[in-house]
N, C-alpha and C positions, 0 to 999 in steps of 0.2 A: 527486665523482670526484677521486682523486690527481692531480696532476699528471705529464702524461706525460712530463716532461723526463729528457730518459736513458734511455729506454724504448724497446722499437720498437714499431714502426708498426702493430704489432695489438693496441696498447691506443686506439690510432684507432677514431673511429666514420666513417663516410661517406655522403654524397661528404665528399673532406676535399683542401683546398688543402697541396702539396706545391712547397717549393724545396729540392733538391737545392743542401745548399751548397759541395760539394768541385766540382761542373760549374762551378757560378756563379764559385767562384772563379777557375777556368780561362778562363774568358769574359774574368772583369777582367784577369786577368793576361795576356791576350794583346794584348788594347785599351790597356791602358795601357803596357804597353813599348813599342808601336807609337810612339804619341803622342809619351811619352817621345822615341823616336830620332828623331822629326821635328819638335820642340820646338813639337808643339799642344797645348793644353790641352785635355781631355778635360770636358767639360757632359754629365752623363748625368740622359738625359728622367726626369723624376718620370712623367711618366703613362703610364708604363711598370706603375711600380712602386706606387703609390699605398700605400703604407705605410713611416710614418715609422721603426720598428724597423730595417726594409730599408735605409735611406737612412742611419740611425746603424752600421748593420755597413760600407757602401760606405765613410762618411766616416773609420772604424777602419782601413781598407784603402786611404787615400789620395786617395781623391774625394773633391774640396772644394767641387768643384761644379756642381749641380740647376739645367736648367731645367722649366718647366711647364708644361700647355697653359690650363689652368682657374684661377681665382682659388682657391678651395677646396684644392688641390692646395700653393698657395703659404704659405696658410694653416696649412695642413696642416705643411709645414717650419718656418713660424716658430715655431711651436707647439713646436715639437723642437727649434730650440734653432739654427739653419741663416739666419745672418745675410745672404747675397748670395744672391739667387735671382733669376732672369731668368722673365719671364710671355708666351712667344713666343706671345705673340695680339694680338689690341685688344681693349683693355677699355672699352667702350662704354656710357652711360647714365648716370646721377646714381646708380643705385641701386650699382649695380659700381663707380662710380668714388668712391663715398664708403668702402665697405671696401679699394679698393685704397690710398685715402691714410692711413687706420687704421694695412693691410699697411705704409706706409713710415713709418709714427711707431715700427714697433720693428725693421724690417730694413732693408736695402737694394733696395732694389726698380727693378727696368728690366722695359719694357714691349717691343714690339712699334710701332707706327703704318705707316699707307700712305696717310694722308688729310689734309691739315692741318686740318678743322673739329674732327677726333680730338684733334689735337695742341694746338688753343687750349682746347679743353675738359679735356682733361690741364692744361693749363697753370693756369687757371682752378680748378681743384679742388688742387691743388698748394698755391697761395699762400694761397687760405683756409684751409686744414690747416695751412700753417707745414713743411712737409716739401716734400723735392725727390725725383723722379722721374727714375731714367735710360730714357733711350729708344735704341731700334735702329728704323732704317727697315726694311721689311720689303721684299726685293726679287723683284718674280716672274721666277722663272727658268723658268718653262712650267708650272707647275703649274696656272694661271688659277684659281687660289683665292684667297687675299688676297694685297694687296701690291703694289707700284708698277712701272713699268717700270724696267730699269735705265738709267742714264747723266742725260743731266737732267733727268724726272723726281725722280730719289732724289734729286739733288742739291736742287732748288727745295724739299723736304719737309725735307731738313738745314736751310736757312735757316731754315725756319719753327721748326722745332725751338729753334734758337739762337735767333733773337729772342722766344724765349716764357719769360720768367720760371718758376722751379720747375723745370723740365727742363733735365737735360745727355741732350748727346749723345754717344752711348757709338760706336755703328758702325752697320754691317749684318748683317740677315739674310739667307740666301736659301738655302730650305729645299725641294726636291727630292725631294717624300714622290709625287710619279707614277713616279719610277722606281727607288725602293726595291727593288721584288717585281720588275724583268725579270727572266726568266730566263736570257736572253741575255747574258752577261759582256760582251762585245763592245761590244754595242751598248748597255748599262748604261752602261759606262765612256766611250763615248764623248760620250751623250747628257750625262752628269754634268760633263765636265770642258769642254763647249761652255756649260753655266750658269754654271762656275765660272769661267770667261775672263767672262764677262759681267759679274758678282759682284765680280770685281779691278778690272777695267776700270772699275767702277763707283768702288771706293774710289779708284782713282788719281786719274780724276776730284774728284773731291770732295778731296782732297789738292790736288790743283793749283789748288781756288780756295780754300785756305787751312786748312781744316777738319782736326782731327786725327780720323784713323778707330781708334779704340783695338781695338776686337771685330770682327770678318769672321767669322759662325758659321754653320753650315748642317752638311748632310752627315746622314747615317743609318747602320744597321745594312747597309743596300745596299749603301751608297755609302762607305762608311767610309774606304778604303783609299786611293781616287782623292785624295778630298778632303783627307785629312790630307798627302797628297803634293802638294799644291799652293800656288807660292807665296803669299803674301798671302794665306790662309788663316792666322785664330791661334785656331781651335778647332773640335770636331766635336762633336755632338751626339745621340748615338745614344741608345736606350734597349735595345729586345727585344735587343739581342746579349746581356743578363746572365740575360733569363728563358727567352728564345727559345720557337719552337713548331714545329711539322711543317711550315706554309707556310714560315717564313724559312728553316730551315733546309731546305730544299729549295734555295736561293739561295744562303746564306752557312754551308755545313757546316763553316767551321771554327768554329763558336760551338756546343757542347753545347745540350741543351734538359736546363734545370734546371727548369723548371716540368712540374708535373702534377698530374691528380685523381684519387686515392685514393676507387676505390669498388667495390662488393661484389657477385658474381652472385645476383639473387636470381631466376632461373630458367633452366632451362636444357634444350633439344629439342637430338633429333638433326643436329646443322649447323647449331646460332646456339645464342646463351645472351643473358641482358640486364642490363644492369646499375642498381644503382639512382641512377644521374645522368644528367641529359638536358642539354638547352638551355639551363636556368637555371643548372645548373653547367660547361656547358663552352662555350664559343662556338666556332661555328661560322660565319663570318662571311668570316671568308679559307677557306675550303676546307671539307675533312674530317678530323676528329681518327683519331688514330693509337694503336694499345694499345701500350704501352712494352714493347718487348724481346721482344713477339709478331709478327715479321712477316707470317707468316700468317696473322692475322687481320684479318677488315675489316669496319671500322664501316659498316652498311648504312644506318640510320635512327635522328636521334637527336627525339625525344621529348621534352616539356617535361621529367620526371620518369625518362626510360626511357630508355638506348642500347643498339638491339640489335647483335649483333655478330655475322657469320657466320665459325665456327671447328669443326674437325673431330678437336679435341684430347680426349681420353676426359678426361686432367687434370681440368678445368675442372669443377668443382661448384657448386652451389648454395653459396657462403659464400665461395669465393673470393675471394681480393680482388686485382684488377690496377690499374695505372695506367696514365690520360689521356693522352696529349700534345695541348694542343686546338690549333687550327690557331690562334688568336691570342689571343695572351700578354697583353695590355695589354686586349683585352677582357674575357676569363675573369678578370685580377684584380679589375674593377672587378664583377664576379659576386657577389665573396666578400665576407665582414668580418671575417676572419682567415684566416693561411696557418701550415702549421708550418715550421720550417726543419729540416732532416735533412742530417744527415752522417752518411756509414757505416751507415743503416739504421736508424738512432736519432735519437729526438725530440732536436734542440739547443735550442729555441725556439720558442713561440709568440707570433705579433705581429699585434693589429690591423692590417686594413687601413681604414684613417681617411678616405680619399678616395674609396674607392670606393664605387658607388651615388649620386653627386650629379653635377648639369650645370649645376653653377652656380661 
């Protein structure tokens, strides 16, 4: 087969992964002028994106820099060439903690911690390697998923951090992924910026028993706005605002949905038609996916292989081809192992996705 570059999209086969890159770019440029006027630095989540082509066009456009949720993910950027990356988890075990000190013999590498047996075993894996490791305490701000309480909790977990050879101490996290999807503006904003007094109060603390907090990072695609507006905040960390999908943007419609799947009817009755993608290429996981720029149509049942759709458009034939919005972005990428990029209707680029498909 030729190469489709330059081509349109009906020299595609399907299902076929689609980024929209004149949306995407509206995405960054609305995020980063933000940022910009409020002198936060902008961390846009890899596991969002799990492909390193993606992450080479961001860093053309001014994003300098990735964080990750997965070690693989991290791997994935150093690989590409992406010297600072941040690993906002704990990486736990000999087996993960011998590739993450690998990961810092050729990048820069900071972790996550909430536990100090974490942080002497960092420590300890650190100084056999001959490499140092930055670390962020992780702070729970109601999420009750990982991470410490704020105030002397996080502070006692900094000491430990400093007195552990191989490890600096970089700042905090405190990461707010329960109230991402309200759909309550109000009550979003309120619950957000009650973590983020908690989150500062935490740094000031820990300043006043001597400690420099260099990173205070948190915030999402939700939350994005509160949080960059806050003081003692010096960075935000969103991802889906670049790919988006029909859940978030039911939340945050100023962010386009550049992502979608390119795929074909291949039957079709009086009042539904089917397509040939189901489950395995679209996730549905947050919601129900949406047909791009059919509002009238709605996905009734999607099928490992199959999505039917009920629509009462004569249009609509057997060979058609429409496009996905799945309801989440960061799932549906980690579906794929390639996306195309598309401006104006035509193939710009095709680029592995390197990350997706692994949990490790």
């Amino acid at each position: 087969m030729s190469s489709p570059i330059g081509q349109s999209l009906d020299v595609l086969d399907s299902p076929q992964l689609l980024v929209d890159l004149d949306v995407l770019d509206a995405n960054l440029g609305r995020m980063s002028e933000r940022t910009r006027r409020h002198h936060v630095d902008l961390r846009v989540h890899f596991k969002s994106l799990k492909c390193a082509g993606l992450a080479r066009y961001l860093a053309a456009r001014g994003v300098g820099n990735f964080l990750c949720a997965k070690l693989n993910e991290a791997e994935v950027l150093a690989s590409a060439g992406f010297d600072h990356i941040f690993i906002a988890n704990q990486i736990i075990g000999p087996l993960k903690l011998e590739r993450l000190t690998r990961l810092a013999g050729r990048a820069r590498v900071s972790v996550c911690v909430d536990n100090a047996e974490n942080v002497f075993d960092l420590s300890r894996a650190a100084m056999a390697a001959k490499v140092r490791i930055g670390v962020l305490i992780e702070v729970d701000l109601g999420m009750n998923r990982c991470g410490v309480e704020p105030g002397e909790p996080a502070l006692a977990l900094v000491r430990d951090v400093v007195e552990s050879p191989g490890l600096s101490f970089l700042g905090l996290q405190g990461y707010q992924g329960h109230l991402q999807m309200i759909e309550d503006a109000e009550r979003r904003r309120a619950e957000c910026l009650k973590g983020l007094e908690a989150l500062v109060a935490t740094r000031r603390l820990i300043e006043q028993a001597g400690y420099a907090v260099a990173i205070v990072t948190g915030g999402g695609t939700g939350t994005w706005e509160d949080t960059i507006a806050f003081p003692g905040i010096t960075e935000v960390q969103p991802g889906s605002f670049l790919l988006m999908d029909c859940a978030y943007h039911a939340v945050r419609p100023e962010f386009g949905c550049a992502l979608s799947i390119r795929a074909t009817v291949i039957s079709k009755r009086n009042g539904w038609y089917v397509l040939d993608a189901g489950s395995k290429a679209i996730s549905r996981d947050f919601g129900t996916p949406v047909i791009k720029n059919r509002p009238d149509d709605r996905v009734t049942k999607l099928a490992e292989e199959h999505t039917r759709v009920d629509s009462d458009d004569p249009a609509i034939k057997v060979g058609t081809a429409v496009e996905v919005i799945p309801a989440h972005c960061c799932a549906t990428m980690n579906l794929h192992r390639n996306c195309v990029a598309v401006r104006g209707g035509r193939v710009e680029a095709v680029w592995p996705i390197e990350a997706s498909g692994r949990y490790d």
